[in-house]
GUSE-401653 format. One record per atom (N, C-alpha, C): residue in one letter; x negated, y negated, z negated. Coordinates in steps of 0.2 Angstrom, whole numbers, padded with zeros to 4 digits, always signed. Atoms other than C-alpha are relative to their C-alpha. Layout:
AXYZ
...
This chain:
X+0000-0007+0001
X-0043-0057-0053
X-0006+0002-0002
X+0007-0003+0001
X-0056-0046-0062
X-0004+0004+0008
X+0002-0003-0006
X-0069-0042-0047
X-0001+0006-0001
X+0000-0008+0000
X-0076-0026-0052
X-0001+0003-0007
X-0001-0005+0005
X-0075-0012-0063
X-0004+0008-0001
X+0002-0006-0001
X-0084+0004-0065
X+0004+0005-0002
X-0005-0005+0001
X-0072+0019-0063
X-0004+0005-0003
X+0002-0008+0003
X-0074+0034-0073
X-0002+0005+0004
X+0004-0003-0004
X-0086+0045-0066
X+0005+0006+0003
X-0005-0007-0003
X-0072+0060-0066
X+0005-0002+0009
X-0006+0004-0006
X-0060+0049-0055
X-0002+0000+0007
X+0003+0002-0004
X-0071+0042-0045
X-0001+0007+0005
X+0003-0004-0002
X-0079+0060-0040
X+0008+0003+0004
X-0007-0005-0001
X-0059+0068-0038
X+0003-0005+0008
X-0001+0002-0003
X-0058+0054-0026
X-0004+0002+0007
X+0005-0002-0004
X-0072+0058-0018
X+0000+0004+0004
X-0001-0008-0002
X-0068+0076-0015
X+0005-0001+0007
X-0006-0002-0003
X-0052+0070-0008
X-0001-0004+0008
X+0001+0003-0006
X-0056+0058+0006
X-0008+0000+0003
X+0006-0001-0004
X-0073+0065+0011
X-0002+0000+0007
X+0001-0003-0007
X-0071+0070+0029
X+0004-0008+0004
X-0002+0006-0003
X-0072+0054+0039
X-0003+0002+0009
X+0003-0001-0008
X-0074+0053+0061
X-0008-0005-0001
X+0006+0005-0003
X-0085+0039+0063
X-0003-0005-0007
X+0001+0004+0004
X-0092+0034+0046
X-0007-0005+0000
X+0007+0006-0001
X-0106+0019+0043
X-0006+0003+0000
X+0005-0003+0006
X-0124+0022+0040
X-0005-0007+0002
X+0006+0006-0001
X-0132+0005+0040
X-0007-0001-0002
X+0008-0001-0001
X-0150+0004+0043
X-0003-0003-0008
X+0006+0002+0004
X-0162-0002+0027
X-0005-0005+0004
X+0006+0005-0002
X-0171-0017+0033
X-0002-0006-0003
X+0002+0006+0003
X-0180-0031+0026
X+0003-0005+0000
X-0003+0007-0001
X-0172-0049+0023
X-0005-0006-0003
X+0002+0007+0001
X-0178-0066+0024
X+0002+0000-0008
X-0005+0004+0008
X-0177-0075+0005
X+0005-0004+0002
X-0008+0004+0000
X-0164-0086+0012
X+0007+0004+0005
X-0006-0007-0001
X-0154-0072+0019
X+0002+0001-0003
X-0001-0006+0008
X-0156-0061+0005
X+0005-0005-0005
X-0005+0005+0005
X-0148-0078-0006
X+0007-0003+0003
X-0009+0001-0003
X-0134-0081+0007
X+0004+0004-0002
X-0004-0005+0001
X-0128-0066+0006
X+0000+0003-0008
X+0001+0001+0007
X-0131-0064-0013
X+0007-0003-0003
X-0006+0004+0001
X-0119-0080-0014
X+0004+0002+0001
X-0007-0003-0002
X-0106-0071-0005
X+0004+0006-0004
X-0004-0006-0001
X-0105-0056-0011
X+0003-0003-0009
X-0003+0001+0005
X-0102-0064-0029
X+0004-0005+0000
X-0005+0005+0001
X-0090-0075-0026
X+0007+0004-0003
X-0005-0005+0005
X-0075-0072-0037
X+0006-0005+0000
X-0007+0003+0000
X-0060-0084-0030
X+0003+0005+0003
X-0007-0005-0002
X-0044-0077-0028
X-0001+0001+0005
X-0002+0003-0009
X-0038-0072-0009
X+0003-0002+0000
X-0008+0007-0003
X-0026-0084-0001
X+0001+0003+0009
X+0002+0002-0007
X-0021-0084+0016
X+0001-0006+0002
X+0002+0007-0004
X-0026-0099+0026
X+0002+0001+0005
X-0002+0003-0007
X-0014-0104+0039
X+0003-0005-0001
X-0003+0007+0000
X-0005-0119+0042
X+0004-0002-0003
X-0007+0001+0004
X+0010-0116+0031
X+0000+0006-0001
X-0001-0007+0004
X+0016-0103+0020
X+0007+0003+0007
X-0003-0004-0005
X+0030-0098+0034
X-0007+0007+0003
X+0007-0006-0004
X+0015-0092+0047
X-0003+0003-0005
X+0003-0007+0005
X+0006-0084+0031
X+0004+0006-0001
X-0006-0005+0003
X+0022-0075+0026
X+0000+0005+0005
X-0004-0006-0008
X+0026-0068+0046
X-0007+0002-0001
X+0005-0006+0000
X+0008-0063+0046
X-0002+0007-0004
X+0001-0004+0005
X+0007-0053+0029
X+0005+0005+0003
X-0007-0004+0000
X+0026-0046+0035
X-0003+0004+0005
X+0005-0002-0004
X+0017-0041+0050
X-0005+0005+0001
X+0009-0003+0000
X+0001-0033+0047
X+0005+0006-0006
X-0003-0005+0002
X+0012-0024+0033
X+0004+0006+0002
X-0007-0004-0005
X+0025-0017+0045
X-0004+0006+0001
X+0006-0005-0004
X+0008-0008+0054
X-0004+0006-0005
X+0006-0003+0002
X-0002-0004+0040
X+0005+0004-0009
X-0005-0003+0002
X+0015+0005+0030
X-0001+0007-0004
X+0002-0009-0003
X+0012+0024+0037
X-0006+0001-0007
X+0006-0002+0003
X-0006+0024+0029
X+0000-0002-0007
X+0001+0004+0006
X-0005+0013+0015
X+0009-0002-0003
X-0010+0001+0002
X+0015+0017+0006
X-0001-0004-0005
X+0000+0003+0007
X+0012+0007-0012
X+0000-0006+0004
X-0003+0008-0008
X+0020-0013-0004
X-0006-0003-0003
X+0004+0001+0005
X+0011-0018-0019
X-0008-0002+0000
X+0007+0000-0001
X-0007-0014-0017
X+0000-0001+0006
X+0001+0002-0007
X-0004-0016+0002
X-0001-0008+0001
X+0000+0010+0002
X-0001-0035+0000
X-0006+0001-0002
X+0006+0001+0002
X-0016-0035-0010
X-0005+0000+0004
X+0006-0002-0003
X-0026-0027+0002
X-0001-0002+0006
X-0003+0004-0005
X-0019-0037+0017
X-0003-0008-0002
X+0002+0006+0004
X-0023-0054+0006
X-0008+0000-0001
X+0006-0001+0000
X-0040-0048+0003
X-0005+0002+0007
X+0003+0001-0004
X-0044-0043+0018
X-0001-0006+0004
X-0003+0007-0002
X-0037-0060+0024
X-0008-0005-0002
X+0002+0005+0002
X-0047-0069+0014
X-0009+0001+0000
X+0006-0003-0001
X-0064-0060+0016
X-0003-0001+0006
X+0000-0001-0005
X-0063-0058+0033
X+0001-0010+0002
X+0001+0006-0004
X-0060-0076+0038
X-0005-0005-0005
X+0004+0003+0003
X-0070-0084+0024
X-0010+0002+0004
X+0006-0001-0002
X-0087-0076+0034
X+0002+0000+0009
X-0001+0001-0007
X-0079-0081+0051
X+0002+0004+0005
X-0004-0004-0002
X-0071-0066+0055
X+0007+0003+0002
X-0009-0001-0001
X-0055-0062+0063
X+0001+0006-0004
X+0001-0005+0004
X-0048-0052+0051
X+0004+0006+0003
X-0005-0005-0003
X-0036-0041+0063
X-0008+0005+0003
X+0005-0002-0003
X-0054-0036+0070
X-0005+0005-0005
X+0000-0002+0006
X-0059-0032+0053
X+0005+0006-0004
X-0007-0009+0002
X-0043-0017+0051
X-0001+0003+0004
X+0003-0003-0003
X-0049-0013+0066
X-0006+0006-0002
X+0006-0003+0002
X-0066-0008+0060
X+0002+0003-0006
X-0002-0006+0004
X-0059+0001+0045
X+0005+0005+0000
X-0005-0006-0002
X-0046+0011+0054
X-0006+0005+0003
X+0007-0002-0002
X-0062+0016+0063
X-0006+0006-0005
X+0006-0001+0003
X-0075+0017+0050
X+0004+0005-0007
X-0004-0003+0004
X-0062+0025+0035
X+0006+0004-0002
X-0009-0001+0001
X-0044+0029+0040
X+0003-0004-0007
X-0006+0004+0006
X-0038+0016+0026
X-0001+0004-0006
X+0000-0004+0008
X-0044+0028+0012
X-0008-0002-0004
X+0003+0004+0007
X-0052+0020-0002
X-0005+0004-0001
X+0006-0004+0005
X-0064+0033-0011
X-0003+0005+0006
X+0002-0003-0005
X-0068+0037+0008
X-0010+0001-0001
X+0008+0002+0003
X-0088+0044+0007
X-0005+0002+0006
X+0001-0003-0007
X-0098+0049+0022
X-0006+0003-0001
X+0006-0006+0003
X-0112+0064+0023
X-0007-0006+0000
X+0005+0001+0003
X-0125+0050+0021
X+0001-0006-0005
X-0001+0003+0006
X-0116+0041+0006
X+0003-0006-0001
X-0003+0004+0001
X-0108+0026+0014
X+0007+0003-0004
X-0006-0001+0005
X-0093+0021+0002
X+0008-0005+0002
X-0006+0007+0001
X-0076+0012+0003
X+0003-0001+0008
X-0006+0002-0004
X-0063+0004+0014
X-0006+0002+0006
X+0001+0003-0006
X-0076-0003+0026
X-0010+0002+0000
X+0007-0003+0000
X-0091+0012+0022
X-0007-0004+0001
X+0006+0004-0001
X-0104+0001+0015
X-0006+0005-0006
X+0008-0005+0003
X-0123+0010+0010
X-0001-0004-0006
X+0002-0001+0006
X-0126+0011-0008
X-0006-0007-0001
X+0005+0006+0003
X-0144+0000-0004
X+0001-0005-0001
X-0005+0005+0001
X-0133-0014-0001
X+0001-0005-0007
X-0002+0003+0006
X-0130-0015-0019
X-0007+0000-0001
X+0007+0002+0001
X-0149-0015-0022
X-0003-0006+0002
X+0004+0006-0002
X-0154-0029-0011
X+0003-0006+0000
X-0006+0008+0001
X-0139-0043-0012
X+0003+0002-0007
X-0003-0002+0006
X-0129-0036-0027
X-0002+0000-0006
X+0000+0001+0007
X-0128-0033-0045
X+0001+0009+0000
X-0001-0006+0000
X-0131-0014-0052
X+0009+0000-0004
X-0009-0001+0005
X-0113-0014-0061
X+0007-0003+0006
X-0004-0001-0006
X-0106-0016-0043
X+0002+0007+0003
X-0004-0006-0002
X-0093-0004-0037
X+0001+0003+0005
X-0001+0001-0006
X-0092-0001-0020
X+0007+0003+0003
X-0006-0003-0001
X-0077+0010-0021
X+0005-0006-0003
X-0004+0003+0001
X-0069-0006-0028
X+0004-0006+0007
X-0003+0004-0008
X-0057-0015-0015
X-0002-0005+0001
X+0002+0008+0000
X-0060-0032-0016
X-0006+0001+0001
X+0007-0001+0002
X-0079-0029-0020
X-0001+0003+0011
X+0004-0001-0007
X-0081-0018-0004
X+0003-0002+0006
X-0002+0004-0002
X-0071-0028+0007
X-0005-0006-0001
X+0005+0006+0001
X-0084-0043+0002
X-0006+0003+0004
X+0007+0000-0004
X-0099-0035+0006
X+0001+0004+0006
X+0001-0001-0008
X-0093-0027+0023
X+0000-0006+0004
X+0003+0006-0005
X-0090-0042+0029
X-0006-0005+0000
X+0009+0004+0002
X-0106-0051+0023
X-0004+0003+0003
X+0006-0004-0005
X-0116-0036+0032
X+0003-0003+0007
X+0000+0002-0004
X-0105-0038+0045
X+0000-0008+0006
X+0001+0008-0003
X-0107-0058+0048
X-0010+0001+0001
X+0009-0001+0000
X-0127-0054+0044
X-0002+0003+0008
X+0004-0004-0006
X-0128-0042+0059
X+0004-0004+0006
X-0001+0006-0004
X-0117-0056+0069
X-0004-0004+0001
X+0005+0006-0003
X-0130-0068+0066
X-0006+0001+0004
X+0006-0004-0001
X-0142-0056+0069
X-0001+0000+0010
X-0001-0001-0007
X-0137-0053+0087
X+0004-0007+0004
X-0002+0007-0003
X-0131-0071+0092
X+0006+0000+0002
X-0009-0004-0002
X-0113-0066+0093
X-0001+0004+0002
X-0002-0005-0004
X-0114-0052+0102
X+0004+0006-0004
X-0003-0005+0005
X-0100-0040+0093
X-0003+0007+0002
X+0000-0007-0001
X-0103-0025+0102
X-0008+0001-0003
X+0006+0001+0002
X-0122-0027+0097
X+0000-0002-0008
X+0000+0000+0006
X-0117-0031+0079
X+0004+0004-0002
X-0003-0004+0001
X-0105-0018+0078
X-0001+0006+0000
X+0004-0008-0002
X-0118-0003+0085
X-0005-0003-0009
X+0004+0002+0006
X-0129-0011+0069
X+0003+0002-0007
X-0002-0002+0008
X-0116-0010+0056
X+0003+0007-0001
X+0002-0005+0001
X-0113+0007+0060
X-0005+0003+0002
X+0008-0003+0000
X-0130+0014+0063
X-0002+0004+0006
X+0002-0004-0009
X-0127+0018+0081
X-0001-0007+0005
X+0000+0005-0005
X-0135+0001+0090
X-0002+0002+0008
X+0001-0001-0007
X-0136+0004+0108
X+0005+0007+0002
X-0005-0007-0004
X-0122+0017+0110
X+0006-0004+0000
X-0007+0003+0000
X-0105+0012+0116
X+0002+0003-0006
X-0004-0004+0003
X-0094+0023+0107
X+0004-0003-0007
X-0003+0003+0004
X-0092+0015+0091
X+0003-0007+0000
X-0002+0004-0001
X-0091-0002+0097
X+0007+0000+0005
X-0007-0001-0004
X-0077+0001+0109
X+0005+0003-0003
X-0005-0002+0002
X-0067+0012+0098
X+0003-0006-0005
X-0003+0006+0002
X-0067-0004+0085
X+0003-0005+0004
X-0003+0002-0003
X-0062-0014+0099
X+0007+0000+0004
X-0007-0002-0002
X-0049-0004+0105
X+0006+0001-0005
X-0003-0002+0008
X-0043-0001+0086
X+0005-0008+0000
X-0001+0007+0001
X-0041-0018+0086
X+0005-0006+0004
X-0005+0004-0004
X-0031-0025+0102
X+0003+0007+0001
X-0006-0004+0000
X-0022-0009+0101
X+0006+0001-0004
X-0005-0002+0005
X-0015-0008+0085
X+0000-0006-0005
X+0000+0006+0007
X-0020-0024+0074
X+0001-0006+0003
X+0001+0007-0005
X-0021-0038+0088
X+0006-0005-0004
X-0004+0005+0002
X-0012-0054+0082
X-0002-0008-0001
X+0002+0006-0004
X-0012-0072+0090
X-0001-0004-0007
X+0000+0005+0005
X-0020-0082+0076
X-0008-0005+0002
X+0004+0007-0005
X-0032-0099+0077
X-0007+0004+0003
X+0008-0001-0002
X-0050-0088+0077
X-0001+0001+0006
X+0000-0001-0006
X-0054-0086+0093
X-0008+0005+0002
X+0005-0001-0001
X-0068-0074+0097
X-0003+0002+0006
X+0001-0001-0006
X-0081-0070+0110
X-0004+0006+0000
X+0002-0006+0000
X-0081-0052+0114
X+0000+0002+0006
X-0001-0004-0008
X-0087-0047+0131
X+0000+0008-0001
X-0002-0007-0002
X-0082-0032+0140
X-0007+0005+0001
X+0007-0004-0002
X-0095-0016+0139
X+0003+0008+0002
Protein backbone atom coordinates (compact mmCIF):
# COMPACT_ATOMS: atom_id res chain seq x y z
CA UNK A 1 0.00 0.00 0.00
CA UNK A 2 1.18 3.67 -0.54
CA UNK A 3 2.49 4.75 2.90
CA UNK A 4 1.95 8.44 3.06
CA UNK A 5 0.44 11.16 1.28
CA UNK A 6 0.16 14.78 2.11
CA UNK A 7 -3.70 15.88 2.29
CA UNK A 8 -4.84 19.03 1.07
CA UNK A 9 -4.14 21.69 3.49
CA UNK A 10 -8.28 22.67 3.23
CA UNK A 11 -9.12 18.99 4.43
CA UNK A 12 -6.76 18.48 6.59
CA UNK A 13 -7.53 21.77 8.64
CA UNK A 14 -11.77 20.97 8.23
CA UNK A 15 -10.67 17.79 9.90
CA UNK A 16 -8.93 19.44 12.40
CA UNK A 17 -11.81 21.83 13.38
CA UNK A 18 -13.92 18.79 13.57
CA UNK A 19 -12.05 16.51 16.09
CA UNK A 20 -10.24 19.14 18.19
CA UNK A 21 -11.46 18.60 21.71
CA UNK A 22 -9.82 15.60 22.99
CA UNK A 23 -9.78 14.29 27.20
CA UNK A 24 -6.39 13.07 27.73
CA UNK A 25 -4.31 13.91 24.63
CA UNK A 26 -0.35 13.19 24.16
CA UNK A 27 2.32 15.69 24.71
CA UNK A 28 5.66 13.75 24.49
CA UNK A 29 8.53 15.32 25.79
CA UNK A 30 11.63 16.53 23.18
CA UNK A 31 14.62 14.67 24.35
CA UNK A 32 17.73 13.81 22.78
CA UNK A 33 18.48 10.31 21.25
CA UNK A 34 21.44 8.04 21.21
CA UNK A 35 22.79 7.69 17.20
CA UNK A 36 21.77 4.13 17.50
CA UNK A 37 18.38 4.99 18.72
CA UNK A 38 17.65 7.67 16.64
CA UNK A 39 18.57 4.86 13.54
CA UNK A 40 16.37 2.19 15.18
CA UNK A 41 13.67 4.00 15.18
CA UNK A 42 14.30 5.65 11.80
CA UNK A 43 14.16 1.98 10.50
CA UNK A 44 10.99 1.50 11.75
CA UNK A 45 9.13 4.15 11.11
CA UNK A 46 9.96 3.57 7.17
CA UNK A 47 9.16 0.50 6.94
CA UNK A 48 6.60 -0.06 4.20
CA UNK A 49 5.41 -3.89 4.32
CA UNK A 50 2.01 -4.48 4.03
CA UNK A 51 -0.03 -5.42 7.58
CA UNK A 52 -0.84 -9.17 7.97
CA UNK A 53 -2.04 -10.56 11.11
CA UNK A 54 0.31 -13.11 12.55
CA UNK A 55 -1.32 -15.95 14.28
CA UNK A 56 -1.28 -19.44 13.96
CA UNK A 57 -3.75 -19.91 11.20
CA UNK A 58 -5.91 -17.72 9.31
CA UNK A 59 -9.08 -19.18 11.48
CA UNK A 60 -7.70 -17.46 14.80
CA UNK A 61 -6.64 -14.23 12.53
CA UNK A 62 -10.16 -14.21 11.01
CA UNK A 63 -12.13 -14.69 14.94
CA UNK A 64 -9.76 -11.96 16.12
CA UNK A 65 -10.34 -9.33 13.16
CA UNK A 66 -14.37 -10.46 13.71
CA UNK A 67 -13.88 -9.63 17.22
CA UNK A 68 -12.09 -6.52 17.57
CA UNK A 69 -14.54 -5.36 14.73
CA UNK A 70 -17.71 -6.23 16.77
CA UNK A 71 -16.19 -3.69 19.51
CA UNK A 72 -14.69 -1.08 17.64
CA UNK A 73 -18.26 -0.80 15.06
CA UNK A 74 -20.11 2.10 17.23
CA UNK A 75 -16.88 4.40 16.60
CA UNK A 76 -15.55 3.32 13.62
CA UNK A 77 -19.08 2.50 11.05
CA UNK A 78 -17.17 2.27 7.34
CA UNK A 79 -16.37 -2.20 7.72
CA UNK A 80 -13.96 -1.34 5.17
CA UNK A 81 -11.41 1.14 6.64
CA UNK A 82 -12.11 -0.68 10.09
CA UNK A 83 -10.45 -3.92 8.75
CA UNK A 84 -7.85 -1.80 7.65
CA UNK A 85 -7.27 -0.06 10.72
CA UNK A 86 -7.71 -3.25 12.87
CA UNK A 87 -4.87 -4.96 10.43
CA UNK A 88 -2.68 -2.19 10.80
CA UNK A 89 -2.85 -1.79 13.98
CA UNK A 90 -2.21 -5.49 14.26
CA UNK A 91 0.64 -5.38 12.45
CA UNK A 92 2.39 -2.22 14.00
CA UNK A 93 1.55 -3.12 17.41
CA UNK A 94 3.00 -6.63 17.35
CA UNK A 95 5.86 -5.99 15.09
CA UNK A 96 7.53 -3.58 18.01
CA UNK A 97 6.35 -6.21 20.61
CA UNK A 98 3.25 -4.86 21.68
CA UNK A 99 0.01 -6.20 22.46
CA UNK A 100 -2.01 -4.73 20.28
CA UNK A 101 -5.41 -4.84 22.40
CA UNK A 102 -3.13 -2.55 24.73
CA UNK A 103 -2.52 -0.51 21.89
CA UNK A 104 -6.68 0.39 21.29
CA UNK A 105 -6.65 0.79 24.58
CA UNK A 106 -4.21 3.72 24.43
CA UNK A 107 -5.92 5.35 21.50
CA UNK A 108 -9.40 5.10 22.95
CA UNK A 109 -7.62 7.04 25.77
CA UNK A 110 -5.32 9.26 23.84
CA UNK A 111 -8.00 10.09 20.63
CA UNK A 112 -11.48 8.63 20.88
CA UNK A 113 -10.70 6.79 17.41
CA UNK A 114 -10.84 9.98 15.57
CA UNK A 115 -8.30 10.35 12.94
CA UNK A 116 -7.62 14.13 12.36
CA UNK A 117 -7.85 14.27 16.38
CA UNK A 118 -5.30 17.49 17.37
CA UNK A 119 -4.53 18.50 20.91
CA UNK A 120 -3.93 22.21 22.34
CA UNK A 121 -0.19 21.44 22.04
CA UNK A 122 -0.39 19.90 18.58
CA UNK A 123 -0.16 16.32 19.10
CA UNK A 124 -1.79 14.57 15.87
CA UNK A 125 -3.70 11.32 14.81
CA UNK A 126 -5.10 8.02 16.07
CA UNK A 127 -2.39 7.62 18.63
CA UNK A 128 -1.55 11.78 19.21
CA UNK A 129 1.96 11.68 18.06
CA UNK A 130 4.11 15.47 18.45
CA UNK A 131 4.98 16.88 15.17
CA UNK A 132 9.06 16.96 16.48
CA UNK A 133 8.87 13.22 16.07
CA UNK A 134 8.79 13.91 12.39
CA UNK A 135 12.00 16.09 12.75
CA UNK A 136 14.09 13.68 14.61
CA UNK A 137 13.30 9.84 13.18
CA UNK A 138 11.19 10.72 10.10
CA UNK A 139 11.05 12.32 6.66
CA UNK A 140 9.62 16.08 6.17
CA UNK A 141 6.73 14.77 3.55
CA UNK A 142 5.52 12.51 6.60
CA UNK A 143 1.89 12.84 7.56
CA UNK A 144 0.93 12.16 10.78
CA UNK A 145 -2.71 12.46 10.16
CA UNK A 146 -2.05 9.43 7.87
CA UNK A 147 -3.32 6.11 9.40
CA UNK A 148 -0.76 3.64 8.77
CA UNK A 149 2.09 6.44 9.18
CA UNK A 150 0.78 7.46 12.79
CA UNK A 151 0.02 4.20 13.93
CA UNK A 152 4.00 3.45 12.98
CA UNK A 153 5.42 6.02 14.83
CA UNK A 154 3.16 5.71 18.10
CA UNK A 155 4.24 2.44 18.57
CA UNK A 156 7.96 3.06 17.82
CA UNK A 157 7.80 6.05 20.61
CA UNK A 158 5.95 3.79 22.48
CA UNK A 159 8.37 0.62 22.36
CA UNK A 160 11.42 3.51 22.81
CA UNK A 161 9.83 4.63 26.05
CA UNK A 162 9.37 0.80 26.92
CA UNK A 163 12.97 0.45 26.66
CA UNK A 164 13.46 3.39 28.23
CA UNK A 165 11.94 2.33 31.45
CA UNK A 166 12.80 -1.51 31.40
CA UNK A 167 9.41 -2.69 30.97
CA UNK A 168 7.75 -0.87 33.30
CA UNK A 169 4.31 0.27 31.29
CA UNK A 170 2.95 2.27 33.74
CA UNK A 171 6.26 4.34 33.65
CA UNK A 172 6.39 4.19 29.72
CA UNK A 173 2.91 5.02 29.39
CA UNK A 174 3.24 8.39 31.99
CA UNK A 175 6.24 9.23 29.27
CA UNK A 176 4.32 8.77 26.21
CA UNK A 177 1.82 10.96 27.39
CA UNK A 178 3.78 13.81 29.00
CA UNK A 179 2.44 12.91 32.42
CA UNK A 180 5.43 10.48 33.96
CA UNK A 181 4.82 10.06 37.51
CA UNK A 182 1.13 10.65 37.75
CA UNK A 183 -1.28 7.67 37.72
CA UNK A 184 -4.06 8.88 35.94
CA UNK A 185 -3.20 8.24 32.43
CA UNK A 186 -1.63 5.07 32.86
CA UNK A 187 -4.42 3.53 34.65
CA UNK A 188 -7.07 4.81 32.49
CA UNK A 189 -4.93 3.01 29.38
CA UNK A 190 -5.10 0.08 31.37
CA UNK A 191 -8.39 -0.13 32.30
CA UNK A 192 -9.34 0.91 28.43
CA UNK A 193 -7.65 -2.03 27.68
CA UNK A 194 -8.89 -5.04 30.04
CA UNK A 195 -12.17 -3.34 29.94
CA UNK A 196 -13.03 -2.98 26.60
CA UNK A 197 -10.24 -4.48 24.25
CA UNK A 198 -8.82 -7.44 26.32
CA UNK A 199 -8.20 -10.58 24.14
CA UNK A 200 -6.42 -13.93 25.06
CA UNK A 201 -3.66 -13.90 22.49
CA UNK A 202 0.26 -15.45 22.68
CA UNK A 203 1.87 -11.84 23.92
CA UNK A 204 1.89 -11.99 27.33
CA UNK A 205 2.81 -8.87 29.14
CA UNK A 206 4.21 -7.61 32.53
CA UNK A 207 2.01 -4.99 33.83
CA UNK A 208 2.22 -4.50 37.54
CA UNK A 209 -0.67 -3.15 39.68
CA UNK A 210 -0.25 0.81 40.56
Amino acid sequence: MNSTRVLPSALVMAGLLLWSSLAMAGNQQEEPLANSVKSLMQKSVTDLAAPRLLFDSEQTAQQWLQEMSLRLAKRMPDSQYREDFLKSVYYEATRAGLDPQLVLGLIQVESGFKKYALSSVGARGYMQVMPFWVKSIGANEHNLFDMRLNLRYGCTILRHYLDIERGDYYRALGRYNGSLGKPEYPNLVVGAWRNHWHYDTPLKLNIASQ
